[in-house]
N, C-alpha and C positions, 0 to 999 in steps of 0.2 A: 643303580636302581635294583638288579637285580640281588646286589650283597643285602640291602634294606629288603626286598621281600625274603631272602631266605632268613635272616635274623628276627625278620616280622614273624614269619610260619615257624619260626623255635620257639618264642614266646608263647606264641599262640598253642601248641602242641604242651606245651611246659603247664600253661594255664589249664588248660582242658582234661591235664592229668590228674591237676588240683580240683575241678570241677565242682565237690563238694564245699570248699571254704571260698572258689569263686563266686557263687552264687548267693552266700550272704552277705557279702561287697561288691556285687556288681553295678556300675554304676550308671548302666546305663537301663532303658525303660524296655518293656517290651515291643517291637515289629505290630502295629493294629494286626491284627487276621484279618483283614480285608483291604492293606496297602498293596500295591501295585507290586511292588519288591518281591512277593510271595512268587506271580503267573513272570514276572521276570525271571528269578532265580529258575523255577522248573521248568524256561524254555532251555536255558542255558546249559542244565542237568539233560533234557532229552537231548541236547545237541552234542555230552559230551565235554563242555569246559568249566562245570561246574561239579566239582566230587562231591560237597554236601557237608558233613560231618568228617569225623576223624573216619569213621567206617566205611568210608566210602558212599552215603545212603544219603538224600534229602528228606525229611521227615515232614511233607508236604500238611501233615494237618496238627501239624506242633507247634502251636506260637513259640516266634524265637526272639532273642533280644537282640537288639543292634548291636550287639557284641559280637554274637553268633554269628549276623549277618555279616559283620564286615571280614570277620575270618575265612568265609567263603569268597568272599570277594576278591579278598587278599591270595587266595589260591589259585584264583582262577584268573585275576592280574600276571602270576608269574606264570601259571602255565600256557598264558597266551605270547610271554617271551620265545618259545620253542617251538610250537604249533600255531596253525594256519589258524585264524578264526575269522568267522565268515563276515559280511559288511553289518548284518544284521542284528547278530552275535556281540560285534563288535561295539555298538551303539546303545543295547543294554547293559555292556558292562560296563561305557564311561557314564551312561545314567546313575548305575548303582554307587559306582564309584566319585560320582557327585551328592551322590545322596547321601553316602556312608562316610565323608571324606574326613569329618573329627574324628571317629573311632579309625577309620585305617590311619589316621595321624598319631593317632596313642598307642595304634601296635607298631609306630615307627614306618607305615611307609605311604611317603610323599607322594599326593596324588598332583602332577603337575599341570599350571593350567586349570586346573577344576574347582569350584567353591561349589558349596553346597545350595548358593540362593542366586550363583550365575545364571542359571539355564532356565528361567520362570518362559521366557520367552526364546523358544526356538524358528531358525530360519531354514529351510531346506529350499531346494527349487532344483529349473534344470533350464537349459538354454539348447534347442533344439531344431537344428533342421532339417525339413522334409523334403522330399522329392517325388514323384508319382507320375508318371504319365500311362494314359490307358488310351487303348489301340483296339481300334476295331479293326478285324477281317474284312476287309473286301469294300473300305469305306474310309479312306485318306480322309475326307473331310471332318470325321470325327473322334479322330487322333487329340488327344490335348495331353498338354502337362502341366504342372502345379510345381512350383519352389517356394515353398514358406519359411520362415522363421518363428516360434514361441520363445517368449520367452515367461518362466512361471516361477512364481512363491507363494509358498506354504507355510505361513506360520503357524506355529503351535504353543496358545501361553497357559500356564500349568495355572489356576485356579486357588486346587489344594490338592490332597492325595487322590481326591477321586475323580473329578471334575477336571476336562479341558475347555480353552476355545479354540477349534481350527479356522480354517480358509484356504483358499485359493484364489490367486491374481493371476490373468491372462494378459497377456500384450502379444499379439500377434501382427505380421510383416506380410507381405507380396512382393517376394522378390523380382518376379514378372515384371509388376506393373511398379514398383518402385514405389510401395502404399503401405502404410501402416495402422494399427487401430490404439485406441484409448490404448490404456490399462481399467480390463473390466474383474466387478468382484464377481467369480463363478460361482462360487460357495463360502457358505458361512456357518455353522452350527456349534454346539453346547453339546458334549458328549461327557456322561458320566459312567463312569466304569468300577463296578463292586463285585462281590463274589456271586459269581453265576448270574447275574446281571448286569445291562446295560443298557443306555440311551443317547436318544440322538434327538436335538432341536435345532431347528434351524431350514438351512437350502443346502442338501446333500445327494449324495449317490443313491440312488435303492441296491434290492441284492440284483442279483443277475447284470451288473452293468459292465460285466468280460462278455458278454457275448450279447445280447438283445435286448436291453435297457442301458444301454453307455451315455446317459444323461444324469440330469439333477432334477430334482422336485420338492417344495416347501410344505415341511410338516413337522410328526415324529417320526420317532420309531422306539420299539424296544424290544428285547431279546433276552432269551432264557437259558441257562445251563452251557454248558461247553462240549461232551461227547456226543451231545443230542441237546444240537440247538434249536429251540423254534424263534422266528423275528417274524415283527409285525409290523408297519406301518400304513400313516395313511396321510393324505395330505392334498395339495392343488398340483400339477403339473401342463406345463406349452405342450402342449400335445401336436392335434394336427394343423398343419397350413390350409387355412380356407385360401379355396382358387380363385375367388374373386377379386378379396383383399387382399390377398398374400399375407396377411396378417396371423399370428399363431393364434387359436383361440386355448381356454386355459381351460383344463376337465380335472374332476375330483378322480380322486387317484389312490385304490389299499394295495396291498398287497402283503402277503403271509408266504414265509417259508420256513421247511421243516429238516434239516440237517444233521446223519450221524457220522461221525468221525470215530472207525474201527482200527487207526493207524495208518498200515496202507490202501485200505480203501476206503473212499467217503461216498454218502450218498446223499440226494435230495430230492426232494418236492416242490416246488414254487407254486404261485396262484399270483396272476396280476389283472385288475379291473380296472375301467378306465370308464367314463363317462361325460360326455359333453356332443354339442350340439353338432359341432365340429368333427366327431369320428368317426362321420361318414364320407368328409371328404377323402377326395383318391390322394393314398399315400404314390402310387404310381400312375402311370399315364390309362392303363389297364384296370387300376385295382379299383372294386368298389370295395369298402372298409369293413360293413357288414351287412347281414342279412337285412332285406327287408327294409332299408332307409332305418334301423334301429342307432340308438347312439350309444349303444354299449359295445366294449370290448372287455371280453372275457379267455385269460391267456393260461394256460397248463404248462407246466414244465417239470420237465424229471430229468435229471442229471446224475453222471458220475465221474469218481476219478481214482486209478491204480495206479499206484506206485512200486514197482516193480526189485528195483533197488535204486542205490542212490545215481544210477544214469537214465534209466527207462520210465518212461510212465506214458500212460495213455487216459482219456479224458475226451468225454461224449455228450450232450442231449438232445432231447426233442421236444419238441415246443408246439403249442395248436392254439388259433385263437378261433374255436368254436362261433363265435359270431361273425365270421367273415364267410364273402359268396367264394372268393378264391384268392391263391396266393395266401394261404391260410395256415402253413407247418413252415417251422423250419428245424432244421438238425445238424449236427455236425459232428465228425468226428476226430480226434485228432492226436498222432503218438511222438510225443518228445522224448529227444534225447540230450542229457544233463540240460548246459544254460549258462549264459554269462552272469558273471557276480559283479556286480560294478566295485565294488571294492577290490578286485583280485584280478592283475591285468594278465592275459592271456588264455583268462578263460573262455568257453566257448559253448554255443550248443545249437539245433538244428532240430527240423519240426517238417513234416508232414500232416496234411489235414484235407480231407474231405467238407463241402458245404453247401447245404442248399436250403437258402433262405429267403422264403417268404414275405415280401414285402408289406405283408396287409398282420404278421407277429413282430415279426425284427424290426421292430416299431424304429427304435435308436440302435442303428450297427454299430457295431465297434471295432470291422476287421478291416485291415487296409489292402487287402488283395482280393477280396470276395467282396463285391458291394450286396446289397437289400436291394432283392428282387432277380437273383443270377444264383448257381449253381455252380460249382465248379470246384478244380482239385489246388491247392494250394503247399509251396515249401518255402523255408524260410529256415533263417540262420542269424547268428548274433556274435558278437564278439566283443571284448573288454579291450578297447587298443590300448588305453591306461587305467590308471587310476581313477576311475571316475566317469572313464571316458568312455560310452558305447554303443557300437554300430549298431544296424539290424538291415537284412535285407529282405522283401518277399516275392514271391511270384505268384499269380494267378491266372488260370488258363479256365473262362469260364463262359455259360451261357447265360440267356436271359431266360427267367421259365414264361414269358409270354410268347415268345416267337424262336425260342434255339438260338436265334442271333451268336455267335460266337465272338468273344471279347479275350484279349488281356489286360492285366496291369500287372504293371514293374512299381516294386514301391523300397524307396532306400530311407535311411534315419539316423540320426548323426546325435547323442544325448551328451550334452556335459554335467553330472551331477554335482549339485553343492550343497 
């Protein structure tokens, strides 16, 4: 493999000197200017395993020919024989390298395993178990623990150059009680992706769903630009549990945010409104929802995140749903150090975090050591045991902001990716 790419990159270097009589025989068409292959190529250039042209340079607003294209690819194939490259890294270059696999066959080197019209339909997933038990102070009675099993797929089928359709499938276990559920569909949407634009149709994530929106909701969305992005969506979402019926009732639901990306630091804005008849029932035993029996929630957020170099970084917001009587902010703060790469076993990383989360904004939490409606300090750690394979562990030592109550939870997690 590696004699065929270095006999590949002499042609290639051989051609490119000719450049002037290659170009009135080139046989091959131009790259669209708004193919995917473009924001592929320049992640792979900011990460380091793609050098661009002979000069070293990717000439990001150059239409290039799939000629062009597969010569980089073809470089960055063999310099991935020497150097580490990362899981993520590594996944758009067997894309490109699907995509490009006739022209890197004409510069001689055999892409194995890969057809160019294999991969329309991709499978990812993961098979995962959990653990948790949380521990009251001064209250044996309400001690519990959780053993679950998920297990999840992710299809993704390619369209055409611009257009996907994702999903997600749930099947989840109680290892406790010895109980299992369907396979249910969690999400489903139509995402199209072009230059500085993008969209989403369907039942998906909103933004904020790392920390105080970790649900789905049926709508759009669409989004602008990439160093200063703004997204917008609107749609229906289950909101809150009426207490009578237990039942979710289902409220109209926008939301807009506003995001710049300065390198190592980013910053943002969010706005999230909610409306239905229902959101004033009590998200907590404590919490009235909002002012005045009103059935609006109205959510502010501003976040950020520094990256320090490639092992430190830290990352914050605050959040206020203005229409609530209390239990009304929530914030967090939090500084990681590096992280496990599920692709790369041995890797590692560990986290400290501050949080105090208002039950009546952190509408959908998403943190498994700090619940909605508790305060408290939180650490945690991860590790690659293999290839694919990886733990995590957290701790939280926390109160309730209704009464100070003092709680823990122990939470461990077991991921096998596929």
């Amino acid at each position: 493999m590696k004699k065929t790419l270095v006999s590949a990159l002499t042609t290639a270097l051989v051609v490119g000197a000719a450049s002037t009589t290659f170009a009135a025989a080139n046989p091959f068409s131009d790259v669209p200017a708004d193919h995917w292959a473009y924001d592929a190529v320049a992640q792979l250039a900011q990460d380091g395993v793609i050098t661009g042209y002979g000069d070293g340079t990717y000439k990001g607003q150059k239409q290039i020919t799939r000629y062009e294209m597969a010569v980089m690819v073809a470089r960055a194939m063999a310099k991935s024989q020497n150097v580490t490259v990362s899981g993520n890294d590594k996944a758009l270059l067997d894309k490109l390298a699907a995509e490009f696999g006739d022209e890197l066959n004409n510069l001689g080197v055999r892409v194995a395993n890969l057809e160019k019209n294999a991969d329309k339909v991709k499978w990812n997933g993961t098979a995962e178990y959990t653990a948790k038990r949380h521990i009251e102070e001064k209250s044996v009675d309400k001690d519990e623990t959780t053993n679950t099993l998920l297990f999840r797929l992710e299809p993704s089928a390619e369209v055409n150059n611009n257009w996907h359709v994702n999903a997600r499938l749930d099947a989840t276990a109680d290892l406790r009680a010895d109980t299992g559920d369907n396979v249910t569909l969690k999400r489903i949407w139509a995402q199209g992706d072009y230059t500085n634009f993008s969209t989403k149709l369907g039942k998906f994530a909103p933004i904020d769903d790392d920390s105080i929106f970790d649900t789905t909701f049926s709508g759009a969305e669409v989004s602008f630009g990439k160093a200063l992005k703004l997204t917008a969506g609107a749609g229906r979402i289950a909101s809150a549990k009426d207490v009578k019926s237990a039942k979710y009732d289902t409220a109209n639901y926008q939301y807009a945010g506003l995001g710049y990306d300065f390198g190592k630091l980013s910053l943002g804005a969010d706005y999230h409104h909610l409306n239905s008849a229902t959101v004033k029932a009590d998200y907590g035993e404590e919490a009235t929802y909002a002012k005045n029996a009103t059935d609006e929630a109205n959510i502010w957020m501003a976040k950020g995140a520094y990256k320090f170099d490639k092992n430190w970084a830290v990352n914050g917001y605050y959040a206020e749903n203005h229409d609530a009587d209390a239990y009304q902010k929530a914030a967090a703060a939090e500084l990681d150090y590096k992280g496990a790469e599920q692709e790369n076993k041995g890797t590692w990383g560990a986290w400290v975090a501050y949080r105090h989360l208002g039950n009546n904004v952190d509408l959908f939490n998403t943190y498994d050591a700090i619940d909605a409606g508790q305060k408290g300090w939180e650490i945690g750690g991860n590790y690659t045991l293999f290839k694919n394979v990886v733990a995590q562990a957290r701790y939280g030592r926390n109160k309730d902001l209704g009464d100070d109550h003092k709680a823990q939870n122990v939470f461990g997690r077991v991921n096998f990716f596929f």
